[in-house]
Structures are given as C-alpha cells and as structure tokens.
N, C-alpha and C positions, 0 to 999 in steps of 0.2 A: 775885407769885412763885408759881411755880405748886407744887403740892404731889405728891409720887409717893404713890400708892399700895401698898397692899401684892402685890397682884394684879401691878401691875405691873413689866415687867422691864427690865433696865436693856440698853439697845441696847450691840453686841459691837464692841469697840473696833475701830476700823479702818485693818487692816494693806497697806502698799504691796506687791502683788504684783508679781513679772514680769511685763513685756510677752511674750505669747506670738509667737513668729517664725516662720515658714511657710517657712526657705530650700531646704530640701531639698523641700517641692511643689512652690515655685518654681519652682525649678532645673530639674526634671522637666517639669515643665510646658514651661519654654522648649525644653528639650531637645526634647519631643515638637514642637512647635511649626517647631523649626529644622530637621528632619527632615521637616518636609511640606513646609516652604520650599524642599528639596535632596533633588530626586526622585531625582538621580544618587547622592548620597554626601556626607558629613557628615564629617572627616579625625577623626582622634582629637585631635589635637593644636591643628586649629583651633575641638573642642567643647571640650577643656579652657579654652582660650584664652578662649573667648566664657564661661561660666560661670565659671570662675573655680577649677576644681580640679583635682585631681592624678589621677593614671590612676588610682589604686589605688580615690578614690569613685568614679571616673568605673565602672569593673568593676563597683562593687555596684550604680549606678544599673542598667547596663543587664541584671547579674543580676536583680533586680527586675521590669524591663520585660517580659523573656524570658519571666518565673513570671506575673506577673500580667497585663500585657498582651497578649491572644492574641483572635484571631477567632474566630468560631463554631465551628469546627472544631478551637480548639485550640493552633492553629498562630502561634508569636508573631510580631509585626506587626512587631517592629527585628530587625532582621539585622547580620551581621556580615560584607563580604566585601574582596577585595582588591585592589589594582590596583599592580603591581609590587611595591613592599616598603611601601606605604602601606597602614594601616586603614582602612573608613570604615565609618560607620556609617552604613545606608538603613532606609525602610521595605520591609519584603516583598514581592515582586510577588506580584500576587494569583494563586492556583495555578489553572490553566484543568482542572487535576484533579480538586479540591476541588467545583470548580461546576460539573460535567460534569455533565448530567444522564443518566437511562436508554437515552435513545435516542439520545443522542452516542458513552455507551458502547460499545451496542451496532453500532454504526455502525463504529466502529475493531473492536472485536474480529473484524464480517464482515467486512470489510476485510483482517484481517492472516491468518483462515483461508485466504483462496484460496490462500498460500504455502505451505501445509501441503505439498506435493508436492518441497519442498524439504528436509524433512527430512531432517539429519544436512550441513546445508553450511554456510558459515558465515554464511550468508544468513541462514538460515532461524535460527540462532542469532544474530544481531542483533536480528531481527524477536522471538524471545525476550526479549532482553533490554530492548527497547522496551517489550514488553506490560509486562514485570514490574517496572518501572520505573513505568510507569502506574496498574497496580494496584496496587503498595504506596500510592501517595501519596490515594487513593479513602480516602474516610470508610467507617468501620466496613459501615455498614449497603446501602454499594451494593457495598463485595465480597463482604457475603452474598447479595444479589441476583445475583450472577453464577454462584454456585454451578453453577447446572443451567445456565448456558448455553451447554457444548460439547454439552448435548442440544437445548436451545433449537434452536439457530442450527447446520446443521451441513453443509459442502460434501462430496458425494460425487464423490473422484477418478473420475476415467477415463482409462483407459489413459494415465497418466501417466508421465512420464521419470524411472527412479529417478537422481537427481545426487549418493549418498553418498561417490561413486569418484572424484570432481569437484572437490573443496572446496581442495584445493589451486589448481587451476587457477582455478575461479570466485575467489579469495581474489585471485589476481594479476591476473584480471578486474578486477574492483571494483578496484582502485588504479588503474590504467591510465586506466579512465574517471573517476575522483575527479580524478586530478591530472597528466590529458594526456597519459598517457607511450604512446611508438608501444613495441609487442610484435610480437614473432617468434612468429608460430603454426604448429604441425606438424597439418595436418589432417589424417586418415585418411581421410575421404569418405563415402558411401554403403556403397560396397564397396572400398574400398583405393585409391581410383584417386585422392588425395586429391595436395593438394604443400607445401610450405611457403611462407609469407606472412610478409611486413611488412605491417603494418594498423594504419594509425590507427582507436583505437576510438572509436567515436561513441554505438551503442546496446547497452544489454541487453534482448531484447525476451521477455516472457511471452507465447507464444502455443498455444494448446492445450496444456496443462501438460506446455510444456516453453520450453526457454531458447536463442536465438540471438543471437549476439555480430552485429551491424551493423557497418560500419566500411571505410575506405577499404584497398581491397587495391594496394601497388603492385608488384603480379606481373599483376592484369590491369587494373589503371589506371581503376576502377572502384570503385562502393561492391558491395559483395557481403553476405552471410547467411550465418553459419559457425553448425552445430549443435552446442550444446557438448559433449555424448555423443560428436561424432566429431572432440574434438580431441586428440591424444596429449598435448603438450605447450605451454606458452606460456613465453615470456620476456619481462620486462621490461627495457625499454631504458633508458639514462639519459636520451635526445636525447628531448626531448618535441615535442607540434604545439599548433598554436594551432586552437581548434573554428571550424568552419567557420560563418559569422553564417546564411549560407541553407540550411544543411540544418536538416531538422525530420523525425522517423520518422511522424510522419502525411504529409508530401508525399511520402515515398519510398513508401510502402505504398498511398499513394489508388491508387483503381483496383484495386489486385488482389485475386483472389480467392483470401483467405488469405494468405499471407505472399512468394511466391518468386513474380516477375514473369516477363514475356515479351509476346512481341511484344500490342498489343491487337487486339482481335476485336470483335464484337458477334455474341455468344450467344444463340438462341433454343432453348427447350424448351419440351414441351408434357408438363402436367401432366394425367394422364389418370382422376384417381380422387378425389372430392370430399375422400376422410381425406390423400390428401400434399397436397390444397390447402392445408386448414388447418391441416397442420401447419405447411408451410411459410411461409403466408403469417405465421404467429405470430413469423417470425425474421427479421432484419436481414439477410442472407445477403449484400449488395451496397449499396452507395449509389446505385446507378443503376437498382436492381432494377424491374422493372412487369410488374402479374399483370394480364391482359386477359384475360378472360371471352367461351370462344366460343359460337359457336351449337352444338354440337352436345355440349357439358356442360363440354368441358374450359376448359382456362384456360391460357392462353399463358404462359409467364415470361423474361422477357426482363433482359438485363444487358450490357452494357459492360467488358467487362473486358481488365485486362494480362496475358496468360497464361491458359493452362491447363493446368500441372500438374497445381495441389490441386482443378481444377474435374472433372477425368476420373474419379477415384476416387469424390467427394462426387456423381457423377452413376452409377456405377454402385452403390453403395451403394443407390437406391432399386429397383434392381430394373424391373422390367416396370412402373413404374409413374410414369415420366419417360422421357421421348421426344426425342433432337436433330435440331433441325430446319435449325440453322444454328450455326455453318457447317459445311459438306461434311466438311473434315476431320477434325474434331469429329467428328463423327456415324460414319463410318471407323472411326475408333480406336475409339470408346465400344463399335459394332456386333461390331468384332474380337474384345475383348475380352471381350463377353458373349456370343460363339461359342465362345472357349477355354474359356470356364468352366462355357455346357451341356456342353460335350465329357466335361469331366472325370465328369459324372452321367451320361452315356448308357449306360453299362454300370454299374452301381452293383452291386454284389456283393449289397447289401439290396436285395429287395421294397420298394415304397413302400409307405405305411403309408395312402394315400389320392392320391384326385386332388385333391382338392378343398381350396384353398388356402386360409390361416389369413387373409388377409383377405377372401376370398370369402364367409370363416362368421363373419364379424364381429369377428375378432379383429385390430385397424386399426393400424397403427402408429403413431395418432394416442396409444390406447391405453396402448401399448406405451413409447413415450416423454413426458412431458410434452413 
C-alpha cells in the first residue's frame, strides 16, 4: 500500500468538460469553399439551404467576410450582386485597376490626352468620367504618383477645332452611331454652299484635331465626309439601318492623302534641301511613300495617291524647297498658286529686313519643328 507523503499533493479531481464545436468556422469555411466552386454566383437561398441557416447569420457571416476577408489592397473578396430580383453571393473580380501598373497607367492617361481638343463636349466629358472612375479605384500610392503627370506627359494642341458650340449635335452623333439610327443632317459647307442629307452614319473620324462624321449620303448615293464645325443641325430618326459587313474607315481612307479623296494619281516631288529630307523622311506622310536619292544631292519622293486636295496645300507649306515633278497638273496649280502669293510681297510697304534667308543661315526647319 503505498504511502502519500507529506510534500505530496493530491491530484485535482477530474471534471467532464464540453466538447468544444467549430460550426460557425465550419460553416465559413464551406461557405468560402462553395464560392470558389460558383465562379458566376452563390443564390442566398440556395447557401442558406446548403448550410443550414437563416438570412439573418447568413448577413453576419458575410459582414464578417467583407471586414476581415479582403486582398491586399483592401478590397473584400465576396461580393454581393444581382441578377433580376435574385441575390447571389460571388467572389470579387479581380480589379484590372488595382494591378495596373506605372506604365499601363501611364499608357491610358496619354491615350485619353489626345481628346483634350474636345473640351467642353460631351465627349470629352465621358472620356472624364472614364479617367475618374479609374483613378478612384488606383491604390493610395499610384494616385500619388500621378500627381505631376499633366506635367510629365503633355500633348500640345495645334490649330485645333474648338467643338464647345457642338455638343448638342455631337451628343445625337454618338446615339446614331451607338444604336444604328439614320439622321437628317443640315450642312452649311465650306462656304454656305452646303444641302441637307439623309446619312447612314458609320464613322466618327479624329483627324488633325478635328472631327468628321463618315457615313452613307442618300442625296448623292455615296459614302461622303461631313465636318462637324460645318453642321447646323442633325436629327435623329426612329427608322434605323443595319451596318454595312464590308465597310471598314481604313479601306475607305487607304490611299488618300489625308482624309478627303479623288481621282488617283502618282505623284512625284523633288525634295531639294538635305533639312526637308530629313524632316520628312522622319514621317509616314503615305503608305506608298519612296525617297530615291539622286545624283545631283536631292532626293525624289514619290507617292500613290487618291486625290489632291490636302496634298496642294501640305506641298505649298514647304516653300521653295519641294518641287512637282509629276503630274502636270499638280505642278500647274502648286506653280499658280505660288505666283499669287509672291504677287502679294512684291510691293511690300516694309523694306526687307535682309536677303538672306533663315534656312540659308542655319536656321532649318528641321530645327524649327521636331
């Protein structure tokens, strides 16, 4: 028999505890669980069902989720959305905002600058509300990085179209092309000589900041190019059209130089001064373009094109220092025209100030424009 000591102590009687029960991690757990299972959606009614309780935990489960389950950023991982009069419960799409990096950013915000020329349309207040839709949803520390980036990153207009006086009209634009509808346009023209149109619209085109409606005319049974500046007024119609499967505003515009077509040609100029070669050569001016390098320093430029409207003006622009060679009537016009306009200098009321010309003293237009 064994004997206790006095040292010794007498072990502590031993009482039946509770089993301790995990339902509520459980629960959670399956919950989380059933939710990766049902990428679309999780019904309320069929996670009560499957679990086994009433809305009222089911609300504090997923208050809980909302507070303590969240991504790096914050942002909780179950959602709540709806699909007619049904709840369901999903996991979060992951935010392509969130994980944007610097130069994604950066990449939309120069992107959505080049619109700036539309201030005050309601274009341009879309494209607003895009950006700030994007930047709210940006982590802390990359809308501090944006701070300086209207200095960063910054387009300078040129002679661009102001469209403040527009917005109405561009506003019945934008529907027409969204949702097929033929409109009644009142065009003014150039100079007044303009008419009214029925026009299926097709394009809004940005071209040297500014905006042309594309679109079938059937007054002359044609696709034509309206400027928006010279539309008085638009209507939209109820009778809509179905979009045409073969047109594309790249196959209507291939070939032209600039935007507004006419018969084709093949254009030859002779670039006579090494600074418009390389300014030139620096630019896509044509798809068909080829600089041929002659013997005697210059450099041929040759092109393919539909029309020469926008090519007579961008060929007097350089001055004495582009030559046409082809064709005849080109060359005509271009010579006429830079006969009217020594004319207007041969009596100049000022003294010239020198003979000697700003790119003859080095000052190149190469220089002068990037």
């Amino acid at each position: 028999m064994a004997l206790r000591t006095r040292d010794s102590k007498a072990p502590p009687p031993v009482t039946e505890r509770r089993k301790p029960t995990y339902g509520t991690a459980t629960r959670l757990a399956r919950l989380m669980l059933g939710l990766v299972e049902r990428p679309h959606g999780w019904s309320f009614s069929a996670v009560q069902d499957e679990l086994g309780i009433g809305e009222r935990t089911l609300m504090r489960y997923l208050a809980a989720c909302r507070k303590e389950v969240t991504d790096r950023f914050g942002k909780p991982i179950v959602e709540v959305v709806r699909y007619d009069k049904r709840r369901l419960l999903r996991l979060a799409r992951p935010s392509s905002t969130n994980n944007a990096n610097a130069y994604e950013v950066l990449y939309l915000y120069f992107a959505l600058s080049v619109f700036q020329f539309l201030e005050g349309t309601v274009i341009k207040e879309g494209i607003d509300h895009l950006w700030e839709r994007f930047y709210r949803g940006l982590p802390k520390q990359q809308r501090l990085r944006l701070g300086d980036f209207p200095r960063k990153f910054y387009v300078v207009p040129h002679a661009v179209k102001d469209y403040r006086r527009f917005d109405d009209i561009l506003d019945t634009i934008v529907q027409c092309l969204v949702y097929q509808h033929r409109m009644i346009v009142d065009y003014h023209g150039l100079v007044g000589e303009g008419r009214i149109h029925e026009i299926d619209p097709y394009t809004l085109a940005m071209y040297r900041g500014g905006l042309y409606l594309i679109g079938y005319s059937y007054v002359y049974r044609k696709v034509i190019y309206l400027a928006i500046e010279r539309i008085r007024s638009v209507e939209k119609r109820d009778e809509t059209f179905s979009y045409p499967a073969r047109y594309s505003p790249q196959k209507h515009t291939e070939g032209v130089f600039g935007i507004f077509d006419g018969p084709p040609c093949d254009v030859e100029l002779q670039l006579l001064n090494k600074e418009t070669v390389a300014y030139l050569r620096s630019r896509r001016l044509h798809p068909s373009q080829k600089f041929i390098p002659q013997s005697d320093g210059t450099v041929r430029l040759t092109m393919s094109v539909r029309g020469t409207t926008e090519l007579v003006p961008w060929i007097l622009s350089h001055g004495p220092y582009v030559r046409v060679l082809q064709p005849r009537e080109l060359r005509d016009e271009v010579a006429s025209l830079h006969a009217q306009a020594s004319a207007l200098y041969a009596r100049s009321p000022r003294k010239s100030l020198g003979r000697t010309s700003r790119r003859s003293r080095g000052d190149t237009r190469a220089s002068e424009i990037p």
